[in-house]
C-alpha positions as CSV (number, residue, x, y, z in Angstrom):
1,X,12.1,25.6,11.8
2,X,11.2,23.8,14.9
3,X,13.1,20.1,15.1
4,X,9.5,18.4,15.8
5,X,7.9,19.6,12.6
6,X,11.4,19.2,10.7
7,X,11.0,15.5,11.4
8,X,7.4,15.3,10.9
9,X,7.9,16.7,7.2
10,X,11.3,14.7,6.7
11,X,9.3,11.8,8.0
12,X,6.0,12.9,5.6
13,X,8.8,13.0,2.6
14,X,9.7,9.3,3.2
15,X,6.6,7.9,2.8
16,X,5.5,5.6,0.2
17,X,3.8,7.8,-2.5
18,X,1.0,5.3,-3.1
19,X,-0.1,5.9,0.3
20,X,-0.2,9.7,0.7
21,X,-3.9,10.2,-1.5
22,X,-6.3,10.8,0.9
23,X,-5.6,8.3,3.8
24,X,-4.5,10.0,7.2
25,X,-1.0,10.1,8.9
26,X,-0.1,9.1,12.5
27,X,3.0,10.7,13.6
28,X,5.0,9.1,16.6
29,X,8.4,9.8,18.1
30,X,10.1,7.3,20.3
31,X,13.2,7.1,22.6
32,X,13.8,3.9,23.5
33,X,16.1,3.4,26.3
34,X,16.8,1.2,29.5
35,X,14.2,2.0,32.2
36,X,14.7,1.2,36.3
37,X,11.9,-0.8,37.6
38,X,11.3,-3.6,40.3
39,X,8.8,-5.4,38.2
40,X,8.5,-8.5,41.0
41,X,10.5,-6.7,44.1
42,X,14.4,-7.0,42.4
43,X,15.8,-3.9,40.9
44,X,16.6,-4.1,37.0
45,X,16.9,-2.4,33.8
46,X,13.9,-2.7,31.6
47,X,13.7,-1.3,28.0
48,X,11.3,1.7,27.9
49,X,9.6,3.5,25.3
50,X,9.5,7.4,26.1
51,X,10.3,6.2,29.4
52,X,7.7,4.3,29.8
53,X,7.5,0.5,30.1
54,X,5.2,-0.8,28.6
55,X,5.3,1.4,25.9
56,X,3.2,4.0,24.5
57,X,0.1,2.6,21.9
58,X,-0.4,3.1,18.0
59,X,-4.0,3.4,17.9
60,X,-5.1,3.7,14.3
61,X,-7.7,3.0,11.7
62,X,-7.8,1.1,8.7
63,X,-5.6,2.2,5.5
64,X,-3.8,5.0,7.9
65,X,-0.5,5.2,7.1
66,X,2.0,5.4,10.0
67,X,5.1,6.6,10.9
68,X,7.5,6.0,13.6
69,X,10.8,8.2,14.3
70,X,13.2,5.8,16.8
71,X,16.0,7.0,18.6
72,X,18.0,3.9,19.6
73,X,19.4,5.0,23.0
74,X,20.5,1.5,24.1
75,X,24.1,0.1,24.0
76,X,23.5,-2.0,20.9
77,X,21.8,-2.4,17.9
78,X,17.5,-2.4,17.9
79,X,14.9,-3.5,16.1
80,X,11.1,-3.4,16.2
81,X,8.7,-5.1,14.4
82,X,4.9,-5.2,14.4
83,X,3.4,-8.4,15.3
84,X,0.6,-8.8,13.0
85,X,0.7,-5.7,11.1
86,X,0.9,-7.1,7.4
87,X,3.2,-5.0,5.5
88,X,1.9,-4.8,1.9
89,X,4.0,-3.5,-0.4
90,X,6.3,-2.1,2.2
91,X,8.4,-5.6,3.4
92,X,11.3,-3.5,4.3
93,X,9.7,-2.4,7.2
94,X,9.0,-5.2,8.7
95,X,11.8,-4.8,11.6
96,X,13.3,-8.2,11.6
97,X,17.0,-9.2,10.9
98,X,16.1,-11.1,7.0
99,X,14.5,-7.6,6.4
100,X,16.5,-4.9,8.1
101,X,19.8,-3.7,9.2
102,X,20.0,-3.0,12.8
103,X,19.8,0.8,13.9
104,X,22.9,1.2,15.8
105,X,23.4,2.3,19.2
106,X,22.7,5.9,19.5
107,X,20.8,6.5,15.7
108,X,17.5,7.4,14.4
109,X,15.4,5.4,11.8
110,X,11.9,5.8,10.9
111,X,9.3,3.4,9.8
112,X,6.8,4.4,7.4
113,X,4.1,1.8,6.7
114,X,0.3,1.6,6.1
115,X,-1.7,-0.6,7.8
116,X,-3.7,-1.8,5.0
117,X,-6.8,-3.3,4.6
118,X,-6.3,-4.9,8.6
119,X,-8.6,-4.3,11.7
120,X,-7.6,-5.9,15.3
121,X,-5.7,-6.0,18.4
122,X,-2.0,-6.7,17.5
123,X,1.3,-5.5,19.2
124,X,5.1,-4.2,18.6
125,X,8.2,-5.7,20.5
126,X,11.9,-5.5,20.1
127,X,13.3,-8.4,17.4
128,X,16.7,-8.0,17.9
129,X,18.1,-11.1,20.2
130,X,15.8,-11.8,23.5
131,X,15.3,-7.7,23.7
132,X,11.4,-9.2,24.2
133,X,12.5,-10.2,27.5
134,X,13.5,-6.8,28.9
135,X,10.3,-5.3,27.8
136,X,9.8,-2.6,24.8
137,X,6.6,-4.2,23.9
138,X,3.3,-1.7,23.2
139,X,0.0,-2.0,21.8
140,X,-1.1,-1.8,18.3
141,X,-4.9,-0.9,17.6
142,X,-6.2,-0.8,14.3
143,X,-10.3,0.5,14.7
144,X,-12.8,-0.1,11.7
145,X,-13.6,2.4,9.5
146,X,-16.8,4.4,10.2
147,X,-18.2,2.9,7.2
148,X,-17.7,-0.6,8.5
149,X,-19.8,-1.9,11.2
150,X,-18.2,-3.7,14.0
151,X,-20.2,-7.1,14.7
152,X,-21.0,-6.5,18.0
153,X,-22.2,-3.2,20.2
154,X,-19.5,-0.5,20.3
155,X,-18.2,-0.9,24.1
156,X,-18.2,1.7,26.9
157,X,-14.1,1.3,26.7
158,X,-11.1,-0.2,25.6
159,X,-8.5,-1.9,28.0
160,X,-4.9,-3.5,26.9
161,X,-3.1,-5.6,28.9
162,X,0.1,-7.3,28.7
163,X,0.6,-10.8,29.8
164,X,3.5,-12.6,30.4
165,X,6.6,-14.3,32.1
166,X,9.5,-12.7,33.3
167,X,13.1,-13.1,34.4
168,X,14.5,-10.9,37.3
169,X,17.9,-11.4,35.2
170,X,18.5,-9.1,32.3
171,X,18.3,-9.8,28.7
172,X,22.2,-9.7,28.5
173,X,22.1,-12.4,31.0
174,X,20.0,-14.5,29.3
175,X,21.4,-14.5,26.2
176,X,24.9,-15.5,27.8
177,X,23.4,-18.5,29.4
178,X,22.0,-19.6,26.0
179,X,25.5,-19.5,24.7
180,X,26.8,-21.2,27.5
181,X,24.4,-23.9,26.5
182,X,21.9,-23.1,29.3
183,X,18.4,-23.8,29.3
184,X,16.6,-20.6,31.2
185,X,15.3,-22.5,33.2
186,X,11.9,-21.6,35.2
187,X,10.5,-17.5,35.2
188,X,10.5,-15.5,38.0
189,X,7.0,-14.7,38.0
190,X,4.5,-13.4,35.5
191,X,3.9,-9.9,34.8
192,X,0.3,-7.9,34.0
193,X,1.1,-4.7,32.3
194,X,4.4,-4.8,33.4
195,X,3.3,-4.8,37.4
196,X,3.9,-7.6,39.6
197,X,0.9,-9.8,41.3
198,X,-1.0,-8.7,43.9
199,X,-0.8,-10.2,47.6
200,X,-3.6,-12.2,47.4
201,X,-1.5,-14.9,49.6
202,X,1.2,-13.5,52.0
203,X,3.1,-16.8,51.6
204,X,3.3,-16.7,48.0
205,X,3.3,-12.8,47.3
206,X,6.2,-10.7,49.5
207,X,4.9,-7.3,50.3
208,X,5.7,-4.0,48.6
209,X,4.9,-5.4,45.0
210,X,3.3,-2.4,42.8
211,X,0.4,-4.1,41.0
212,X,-1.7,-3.5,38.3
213,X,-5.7,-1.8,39.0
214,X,-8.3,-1.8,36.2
215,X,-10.9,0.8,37.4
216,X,-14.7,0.0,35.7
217,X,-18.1,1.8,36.3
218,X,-20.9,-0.8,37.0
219,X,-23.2,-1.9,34.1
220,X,-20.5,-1.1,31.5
221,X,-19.2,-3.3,29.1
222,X,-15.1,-3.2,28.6
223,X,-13.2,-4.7,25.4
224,X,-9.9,-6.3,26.9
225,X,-7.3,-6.5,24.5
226,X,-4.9,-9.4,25.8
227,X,-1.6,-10.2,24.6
228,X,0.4,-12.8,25.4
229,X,4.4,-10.8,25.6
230,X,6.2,-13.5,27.6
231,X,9.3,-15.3,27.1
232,X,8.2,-19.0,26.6
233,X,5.3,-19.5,29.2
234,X,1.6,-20.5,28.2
235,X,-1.2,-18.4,30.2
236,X,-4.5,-19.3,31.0
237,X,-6.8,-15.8,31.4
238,X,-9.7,-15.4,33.8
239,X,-11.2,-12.6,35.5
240,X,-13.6,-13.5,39.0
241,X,-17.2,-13.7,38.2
242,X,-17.0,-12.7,35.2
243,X,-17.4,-14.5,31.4
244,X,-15.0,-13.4,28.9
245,X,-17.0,-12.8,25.7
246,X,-14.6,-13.5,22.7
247,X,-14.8,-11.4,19.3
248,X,-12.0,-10.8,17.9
249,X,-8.3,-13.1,17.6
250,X,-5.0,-11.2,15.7
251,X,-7.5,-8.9,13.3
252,X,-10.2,-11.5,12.7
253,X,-13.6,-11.2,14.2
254,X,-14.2,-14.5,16.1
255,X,-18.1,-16.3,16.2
256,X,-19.0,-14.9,19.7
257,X,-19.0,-17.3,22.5
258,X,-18.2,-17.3,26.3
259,X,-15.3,-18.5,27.9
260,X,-14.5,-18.6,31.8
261,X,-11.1,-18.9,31.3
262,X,-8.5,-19.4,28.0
263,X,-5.5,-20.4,27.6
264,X,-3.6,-17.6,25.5
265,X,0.2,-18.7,24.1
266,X,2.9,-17.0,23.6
267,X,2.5,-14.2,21.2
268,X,-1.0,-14.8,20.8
269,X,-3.7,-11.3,21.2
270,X,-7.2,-12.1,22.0
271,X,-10.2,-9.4,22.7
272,X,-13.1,-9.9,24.7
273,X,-16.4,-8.3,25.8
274,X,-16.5,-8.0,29.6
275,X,-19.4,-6.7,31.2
276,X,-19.4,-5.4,34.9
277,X,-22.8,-7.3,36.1
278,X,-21.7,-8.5,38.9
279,X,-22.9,-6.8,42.7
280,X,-19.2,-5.4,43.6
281,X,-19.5,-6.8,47.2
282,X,-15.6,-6.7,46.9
283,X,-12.8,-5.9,44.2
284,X,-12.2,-9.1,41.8
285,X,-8.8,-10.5,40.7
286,X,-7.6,-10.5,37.1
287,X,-5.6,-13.7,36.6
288,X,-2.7,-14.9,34.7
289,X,-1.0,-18.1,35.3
290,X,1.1,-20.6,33.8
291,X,-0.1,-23.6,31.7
292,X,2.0,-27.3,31.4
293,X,4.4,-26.1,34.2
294,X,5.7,-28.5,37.5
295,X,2.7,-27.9,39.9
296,X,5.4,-26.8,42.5
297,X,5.8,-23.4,40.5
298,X,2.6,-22.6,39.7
299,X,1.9,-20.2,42.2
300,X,5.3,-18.3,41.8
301,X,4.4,-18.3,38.0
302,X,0.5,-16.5,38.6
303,X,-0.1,-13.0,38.0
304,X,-2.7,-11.4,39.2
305,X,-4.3,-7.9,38.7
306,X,-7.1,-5.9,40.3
307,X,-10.7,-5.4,38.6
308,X,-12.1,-2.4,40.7
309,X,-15.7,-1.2,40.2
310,X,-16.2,2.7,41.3
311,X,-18.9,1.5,43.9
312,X,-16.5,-1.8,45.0
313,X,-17.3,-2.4,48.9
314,X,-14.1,-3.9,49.2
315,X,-10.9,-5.2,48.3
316,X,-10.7,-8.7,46.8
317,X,-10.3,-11.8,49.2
318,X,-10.3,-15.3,48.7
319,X,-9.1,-17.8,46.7
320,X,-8.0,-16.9,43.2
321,X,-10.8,-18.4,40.0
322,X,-9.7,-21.6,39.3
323,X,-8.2,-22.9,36.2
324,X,-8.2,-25.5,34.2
325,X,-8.3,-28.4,36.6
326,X,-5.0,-30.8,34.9
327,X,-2.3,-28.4,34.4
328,X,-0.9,-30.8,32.3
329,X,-4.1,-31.1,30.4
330,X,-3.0,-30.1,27.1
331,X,-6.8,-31.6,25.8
332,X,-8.6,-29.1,27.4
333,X,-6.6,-26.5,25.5
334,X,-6.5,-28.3,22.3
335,X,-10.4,-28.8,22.4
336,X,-10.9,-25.2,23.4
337,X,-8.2,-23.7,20.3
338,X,-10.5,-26.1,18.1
339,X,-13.8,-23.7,19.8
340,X,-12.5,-20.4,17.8
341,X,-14.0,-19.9,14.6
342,X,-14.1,-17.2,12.1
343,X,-17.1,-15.2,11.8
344,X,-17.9,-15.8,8.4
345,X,-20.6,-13.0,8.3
346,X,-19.0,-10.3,9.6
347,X,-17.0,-7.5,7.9
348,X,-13.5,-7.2,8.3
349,X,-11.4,-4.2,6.8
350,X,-13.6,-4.2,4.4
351,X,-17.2,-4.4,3.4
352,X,-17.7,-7.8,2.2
353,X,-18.0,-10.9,4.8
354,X,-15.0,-12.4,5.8
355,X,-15.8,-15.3,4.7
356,X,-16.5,-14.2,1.1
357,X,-12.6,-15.7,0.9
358,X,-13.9,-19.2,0.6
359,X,-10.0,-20.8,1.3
360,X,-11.4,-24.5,1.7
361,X,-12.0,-24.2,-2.0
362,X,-8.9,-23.1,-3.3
363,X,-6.0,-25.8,-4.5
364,X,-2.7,-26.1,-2.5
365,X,0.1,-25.3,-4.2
366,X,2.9,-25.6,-1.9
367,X,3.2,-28.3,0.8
368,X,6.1,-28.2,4.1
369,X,6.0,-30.3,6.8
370,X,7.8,-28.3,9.6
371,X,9.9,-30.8,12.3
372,X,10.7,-29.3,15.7
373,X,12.8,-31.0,17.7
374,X,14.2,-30.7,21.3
375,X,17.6,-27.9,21.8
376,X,20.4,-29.8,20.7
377,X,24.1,-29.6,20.3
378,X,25.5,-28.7,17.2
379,X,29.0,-28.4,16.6
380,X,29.3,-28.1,20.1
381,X,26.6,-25.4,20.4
382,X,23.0,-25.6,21.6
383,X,21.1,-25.1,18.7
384,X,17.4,-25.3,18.0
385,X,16.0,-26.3,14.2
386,X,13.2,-26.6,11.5
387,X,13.5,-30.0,9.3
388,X,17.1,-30.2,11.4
389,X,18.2,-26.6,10.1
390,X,18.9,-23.8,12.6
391,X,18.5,-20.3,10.8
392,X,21.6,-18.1,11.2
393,X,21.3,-14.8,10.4
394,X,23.5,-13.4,7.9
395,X,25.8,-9.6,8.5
396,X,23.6,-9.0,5.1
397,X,19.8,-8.9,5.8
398,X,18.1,-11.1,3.3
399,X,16.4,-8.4,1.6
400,X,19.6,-6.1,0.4
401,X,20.9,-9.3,-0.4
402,X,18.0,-9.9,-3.2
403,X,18.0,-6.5,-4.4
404,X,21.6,-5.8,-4.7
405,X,22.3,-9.5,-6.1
406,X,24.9,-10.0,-3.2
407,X,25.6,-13.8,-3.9
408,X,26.4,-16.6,-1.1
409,X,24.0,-14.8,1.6
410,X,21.4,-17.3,1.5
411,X,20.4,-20.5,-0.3
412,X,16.7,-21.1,-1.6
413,X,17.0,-25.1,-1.0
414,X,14.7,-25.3,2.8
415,X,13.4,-28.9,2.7
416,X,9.7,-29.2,2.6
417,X,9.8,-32.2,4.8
418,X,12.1,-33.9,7.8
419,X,15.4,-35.1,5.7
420,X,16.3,-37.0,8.5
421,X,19.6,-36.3,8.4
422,X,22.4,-34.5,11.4
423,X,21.3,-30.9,12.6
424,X,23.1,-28.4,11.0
425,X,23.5,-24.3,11.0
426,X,23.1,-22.6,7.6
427,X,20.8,-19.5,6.3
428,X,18.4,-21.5,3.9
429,X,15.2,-20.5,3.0
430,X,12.0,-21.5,1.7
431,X,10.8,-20.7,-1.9
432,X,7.8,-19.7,-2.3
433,X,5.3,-18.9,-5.3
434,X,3.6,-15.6,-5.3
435,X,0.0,-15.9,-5.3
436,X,0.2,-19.8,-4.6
437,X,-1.6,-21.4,-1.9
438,X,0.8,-22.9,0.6
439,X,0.3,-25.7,3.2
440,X,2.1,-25.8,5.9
441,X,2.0,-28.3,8.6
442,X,3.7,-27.6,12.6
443,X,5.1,-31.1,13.7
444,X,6.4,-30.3,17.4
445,X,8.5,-33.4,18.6
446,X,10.0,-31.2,21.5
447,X,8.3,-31.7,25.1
448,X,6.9,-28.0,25.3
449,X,3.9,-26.2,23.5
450,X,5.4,-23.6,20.8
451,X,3.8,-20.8,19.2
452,X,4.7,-20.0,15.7
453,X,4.1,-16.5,14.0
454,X,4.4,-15.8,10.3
455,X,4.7,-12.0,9.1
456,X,3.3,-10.6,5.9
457,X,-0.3,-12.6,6.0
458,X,-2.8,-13.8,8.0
459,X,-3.2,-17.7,7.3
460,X,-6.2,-20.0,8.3
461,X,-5.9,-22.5,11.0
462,X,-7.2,-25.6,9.8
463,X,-6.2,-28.4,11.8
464,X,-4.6,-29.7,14.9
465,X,-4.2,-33.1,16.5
466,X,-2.0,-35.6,18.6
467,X,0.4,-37.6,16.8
468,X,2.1,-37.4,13.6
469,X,0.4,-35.8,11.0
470,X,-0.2,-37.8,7.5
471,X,-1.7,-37.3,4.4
472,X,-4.8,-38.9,6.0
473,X,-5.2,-36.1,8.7
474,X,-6.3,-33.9,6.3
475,X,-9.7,-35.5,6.3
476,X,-9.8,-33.8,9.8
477,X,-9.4,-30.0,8.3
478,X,-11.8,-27.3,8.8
479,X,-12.3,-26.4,5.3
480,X,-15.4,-24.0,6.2
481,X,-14.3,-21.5,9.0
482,X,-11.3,-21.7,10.7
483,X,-10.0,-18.7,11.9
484,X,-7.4,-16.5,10.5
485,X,-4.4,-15.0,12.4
486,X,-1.1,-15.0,12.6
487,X,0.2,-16.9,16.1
488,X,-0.7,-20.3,16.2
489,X,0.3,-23.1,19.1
490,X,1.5,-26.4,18.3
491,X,1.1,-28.7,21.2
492,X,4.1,-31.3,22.1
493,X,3.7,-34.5,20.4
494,X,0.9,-33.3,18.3
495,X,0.7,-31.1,15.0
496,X,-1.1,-27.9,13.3
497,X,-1.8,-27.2,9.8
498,X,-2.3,-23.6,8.4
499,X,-3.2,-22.7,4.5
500,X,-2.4,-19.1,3.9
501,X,-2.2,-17.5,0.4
502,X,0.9,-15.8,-0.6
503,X,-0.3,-12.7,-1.9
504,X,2.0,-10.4,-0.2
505,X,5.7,-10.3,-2.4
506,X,8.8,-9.7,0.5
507,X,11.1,-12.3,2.5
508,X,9.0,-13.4,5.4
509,X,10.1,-14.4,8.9
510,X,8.4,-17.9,10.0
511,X,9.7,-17.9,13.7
512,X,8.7,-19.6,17.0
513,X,7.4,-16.6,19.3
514,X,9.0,-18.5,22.3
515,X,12.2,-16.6,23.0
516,X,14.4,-18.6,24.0
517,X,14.2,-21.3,20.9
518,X,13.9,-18.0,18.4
519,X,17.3,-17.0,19.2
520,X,18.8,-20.9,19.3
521,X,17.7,-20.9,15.1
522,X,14.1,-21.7,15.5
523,X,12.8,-20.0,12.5
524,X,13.1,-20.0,8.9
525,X,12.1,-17.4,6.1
526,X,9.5,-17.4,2.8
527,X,10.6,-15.9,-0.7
528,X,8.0,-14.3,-2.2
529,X,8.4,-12.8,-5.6
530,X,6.1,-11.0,-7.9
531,X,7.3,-11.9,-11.4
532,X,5.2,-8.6,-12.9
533,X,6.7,-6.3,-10.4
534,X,10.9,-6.4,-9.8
535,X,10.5,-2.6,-8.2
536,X,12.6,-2.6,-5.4
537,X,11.0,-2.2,-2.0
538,X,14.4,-0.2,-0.3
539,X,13.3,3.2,1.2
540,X,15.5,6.5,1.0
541,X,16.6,6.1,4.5
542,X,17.7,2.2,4.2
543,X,21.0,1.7,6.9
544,X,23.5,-0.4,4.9
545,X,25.5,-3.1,6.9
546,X,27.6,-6.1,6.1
547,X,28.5,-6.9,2.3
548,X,26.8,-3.3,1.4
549,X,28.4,-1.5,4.4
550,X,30.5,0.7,1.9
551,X,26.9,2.1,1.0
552,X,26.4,3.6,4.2
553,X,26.1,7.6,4.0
């Protein structure tokens, strides 16, 4: 029998059984392995996907089921998980250290999951420790069902990009200024689909940079799928001339309105309806550039790509769009996150509105105030933390831990508020209550804007606001149609407040997407048990690891 189809049946064997009736598979196979590139003119190692960086797409529909062999050829262990992608009833395969043991240098896994009931633009990454930062990033689109009517006309085509900031040092690098007790300090530049900028400025842009080129037909309308895959950098996104139509934010469909420019955060995925009306006199620039940054870097941390119509006269010229006009105005952005709405008359996944889920009516049962701080020393190690906790991961993922009743892994004791008390390292998690409504409210006392991304749910984005938040902001929620995602920003000094049901049982990573704080402790996990249903969730091809190594075929 050919090795390919072996896989594909082995593979077919693994899956759930309460996804095989009816719904389609999608079959991948992936080597992922360090990649040469010269993203911004230096010579590095990249991580690649099938030797390609970025990596290949999932492109799906609703309720497929999908599978993903990995070959882990790197020199140490990998993970990926799928930014977005909810998981029901299949927690395990989530691809984050609570959930999953490693895959070892030079193994196979593969991940089996359905992508229930969920529409959108989304992405995958490496989780395992600043592996983000070297690349291995790819696109996840989920399409509507033929039966479900997309809320807009169907576009003439579908463009991805990736967005973010980048270090000419390697991930390995980074990590080992981190433990030193390093800040990173600024980027080297910002990436577009893992190209450099284009030399719109010979001062600012050395020659030879390979750049990305987004070829368009005039007339045509494009959906642009933008994700934020950076490091720790804000981005605002503009293309020249042209209005950015947004519809659609992390598998919600958005109430349609027109932006020049937005300011997209780390982690964050945004589409938009772009239509080419203008007269092509010349090519037009695709821009990326930093947000709440020392004016003196800004144009080192721009990337810029090329929009090129087939009947262009010309190549771009000129100054770049401008953006927002305080780079330190973090009301602009703030007043433009509060713009994005849910579209409460569309269909989602399904065929009732999405706003058929009327949350603003539903009793909270769960309330945590969530206190970032600044990096700080703890026990003589630079440490970040949630209500002054830094998350360790423990040799035993969370999940084997629950099911095989391992004891001292982790404690269910998170604080649901600041104890203000001394920082300290420990693996404590939060408790939650399965189908309870939880509130949780983002305080960010540190002196940059942090994203934060919750796996397993989408949750509604109710509030955000300077200050500290009290009881009393709560008069201030949008109780009606705030969006639903999973990637919200929290601005420095100011707050954000999220209700999300917890209707999805697993152990669910709450994590700052900004690298850099992620791997100091900046995250925290959610307990959620179905009291009618103690099946466990561990598939035939589990890898065993610390307390449970002994398991290991």
């Amino acid at each position: 029998m050919p090795p390919l189809l072996l896989l594909l049946l082995l593979a077919a064997a693994l899956a759930p059984a309460r996804a095989r009736a009816g719904d389609p598979y999608a079959y991948y196979n992936w080597e992922v392995s360090y990649v040469s590139a010269q993203p911004l003119g230096v010579k590095q190692k990249v991580i690649g996907i099938n030797g390609q960086f970025p990596g290949p797409p999932l492109n799906v529909t609703t309720n497929w089921n999908v599978v993903v062999n990995v070959r882990n050829a790197l020199d140490e262990p990998l993970l990926l998980t799928w930014n977005g992608v909810q998981q029901r009833k299949t927690a395990w395969q989530d691809g984050v250290l609570g959930t999953n043991c490693a895959i070892p240098a030079g193994w196979n896994w593969t991940y089996t999951f359905q992508v229930k009931d969920q529409v959108g633009s989304f992405f995958y990454f490496p989780s395992t420790p600043l592996h983000r930062a070297a690349g291995g990033y790819g696109a996840i689109t989920i399409n509507n069902r033929d039966v479900i009517p997309i809320p807009f006309g169907f576009p003439d085509g579908d463009i991805t990009l990736f967005i973010g900031d980048w270090y000419n040092r390697g991930h390995k690098e980074l990590r080992r200024a981190l433990d030193g007790g390093t800040l990173l300090g600024v980027p080297d530049g910002v990436l577009i689909n893992g190209l450099g900028p284009y030399q719109y400025n010979e001062s600012v842009v050395p020659p030879g940079i390979v750049y990305e080129r987004i070829n368009v037909e005039p007339g045509k309308t494009y959906r642009f799928r933008v994700h934020n895959v950076g490091v720790s950098t804000s981005l605002n996104f503009r293309i020249q001339n042209h209005n950015l139509l947004l519809v659609e934010t992390e598998g919600s469909y958005t109430s349609q309105q027109n932006y020049t420019n937005l300011d997209i955060h780390v982690g964050q995925s945004y589409s938009f309806l772009v239509t080419m009306d203008q007269n092509a006199s010349s090519d037009y620039y695709v821009v990326a550039s930093a947000r709440f940054v020392d004016a003196a870097v800004v144009d080192k941390l721009t990337g810029v790509a090329i929009l090129h119509y087939s009947n262009s006269q010309g190549p771009a010229s000129g100054p770049l769009p401008d953006p927002p006009n305080d780079q330190y105005d973090t009301a602009f952005s703030i007043n433009q996150a509060r713009s994005i709405r849910w579209n409460v008359t569309a269909s989602g996944a399904r065929p009732n509105p999405q706003g058929s889920f009327h949350y603003g009516d539903i009793t909270v049962t769960n309330v945590y105030l969530l206190q970032s701080r600044a990096p700080e020393l703890i026990d003589g190690k630079l440490r970040s933390t949630l209500n002054e906790i830094s998350y360790i991961a423990p040799s035993t993922p969370l999940v084997l831990a629950q099911i095989f009743n391992v004891p001292g892994v982790f404690k269910l004791d998170f604080p649901n508020h600041p104890m203000n008390r001394l920082p300290k390292v420990d693996t404590s998690i939060i408790n939650g209550t399965y189908k309870g409504f939880m509130e949780i409210i983002f305080q960010n006392n540190a002196t940059n804007v942090q994203s934060y991304h919750l796996d397993g749910y989408a949750f509604f984005v109710v509030g955000m606001d300077y200050g500290l938040w009290t009881e009393n902001s709560r008069g201030t929620y949008n109780k009606w149609d705030g969006v639903a995602r999973s990637t919200i920003q929290v601005f420095p000094g100011a707050w954000t407040a999220i209700l999300v049901f917890l209707d999805n049982a697993g152990i669910w990573n709450l994590r700052v997407q900004n690298l850099d704080t992620w791997y100091l402790g900046q995250e925290v996990y959610i307990n959620v048990v179905n009291p009618e249903d103690n099946s466990s969730t561990l598939p035939d091809n589990a890898i065993f690891c610390g307390a449970l190594s002994s398991l290991q075929e």
